[in-house]
C-alpha positions as a printed Julia matrix, in Angstrom:
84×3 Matrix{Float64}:
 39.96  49.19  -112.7
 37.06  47.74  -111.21
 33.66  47.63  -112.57
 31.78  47.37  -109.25
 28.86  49.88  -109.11
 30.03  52.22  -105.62
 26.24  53.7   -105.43
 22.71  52.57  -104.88
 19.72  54.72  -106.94
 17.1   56.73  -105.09
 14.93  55.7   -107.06
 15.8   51.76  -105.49
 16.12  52.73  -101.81
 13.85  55.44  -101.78
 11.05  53.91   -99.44
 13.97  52.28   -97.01
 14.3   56.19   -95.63
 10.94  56.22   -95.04
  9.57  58.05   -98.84
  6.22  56.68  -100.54
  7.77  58.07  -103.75
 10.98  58.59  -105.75
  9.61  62.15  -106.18
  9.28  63.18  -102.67
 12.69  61.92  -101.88
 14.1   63.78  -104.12
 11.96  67.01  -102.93
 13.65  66.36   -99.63
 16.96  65.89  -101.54
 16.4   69.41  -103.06
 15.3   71.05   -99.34
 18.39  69.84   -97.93
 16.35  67.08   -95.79
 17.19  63.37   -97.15
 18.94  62.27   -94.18
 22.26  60.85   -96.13
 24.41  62.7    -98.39
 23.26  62.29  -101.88
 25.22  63.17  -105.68
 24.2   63.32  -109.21
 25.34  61.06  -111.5
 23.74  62.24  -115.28
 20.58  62.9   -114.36
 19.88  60.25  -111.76
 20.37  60.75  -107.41
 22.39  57.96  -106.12
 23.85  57.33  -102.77
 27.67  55.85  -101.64
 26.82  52.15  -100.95
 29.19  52.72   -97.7
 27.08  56.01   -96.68
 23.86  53.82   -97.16
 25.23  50.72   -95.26
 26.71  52.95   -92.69
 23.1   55.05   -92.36
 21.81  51.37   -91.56
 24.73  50.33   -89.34
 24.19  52.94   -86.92
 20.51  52.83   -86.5
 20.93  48.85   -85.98
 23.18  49.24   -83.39
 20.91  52.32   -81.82
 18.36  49.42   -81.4
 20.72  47.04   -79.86
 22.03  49.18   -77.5
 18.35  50.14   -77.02
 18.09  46.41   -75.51
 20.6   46.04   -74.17
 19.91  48.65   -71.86
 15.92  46.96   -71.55
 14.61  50.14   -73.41
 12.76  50.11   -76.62
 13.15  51.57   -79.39
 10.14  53.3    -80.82
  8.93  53.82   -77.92
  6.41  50.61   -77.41
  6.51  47.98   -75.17
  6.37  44.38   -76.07
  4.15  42.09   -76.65
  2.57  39.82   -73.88
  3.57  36.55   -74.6
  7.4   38.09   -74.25
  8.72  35.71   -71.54
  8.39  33.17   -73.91
C-alpha cells in the first residue's frame, strides 16, 4: 500500500482560493461556499490533490482559451508596451 499523502490541508492552500485566513475558509466550508469539495480527516479540512489540481486545470485553460480567442481574462486590457 502506498504511503503517498492523496490530500492537500486547508490550512496550506487556503489563500490559493482566494481566503486571507484558514478560518474564513473554513466558514465558507461550513456555508456550503468553498468552491471545491472538501472532507474531514480527524479534525483537520483537506482537499483530493486531483480535485485541487483539477480546480486549477480548468481555470488555466479558461485563461488560455481566453487568448486564444484575443479576450482577457479579468476583464483588463494589456499593458502598452504589448507589441513587444
Amino acid at each position: 500500500m502506498s504511503e503517498e499523502v492523496t490530500w492537500v490541508a486547508l490550512m496550506d492552500v487556503h489563500a490559493q482560493y482566494g481566503f486571507k485566513s484558514v478560518e474564513s475558509a473554513r466558514n465558507a466550508v461550513a456555508a456550503g461556499r468553498f468552491p471545491v469539495p472538501t472532507y474531514k480527516l480527524g479534525r483537520m479540512i483537506v482537499i483530493d490533490k486531483e480535485v485541487h489540481a483539477e480546480f486549477f486545470r480548468r481555470h488555466r485553460e479558461a485563461g488560455l482559451q481566453a487568448l486564444r480567442n484575443n479576450k482577457t481574462v479579468d476583464g483588463h486590457q494589456g499593458s502598452d508596451d504589448a507589441d513587444a
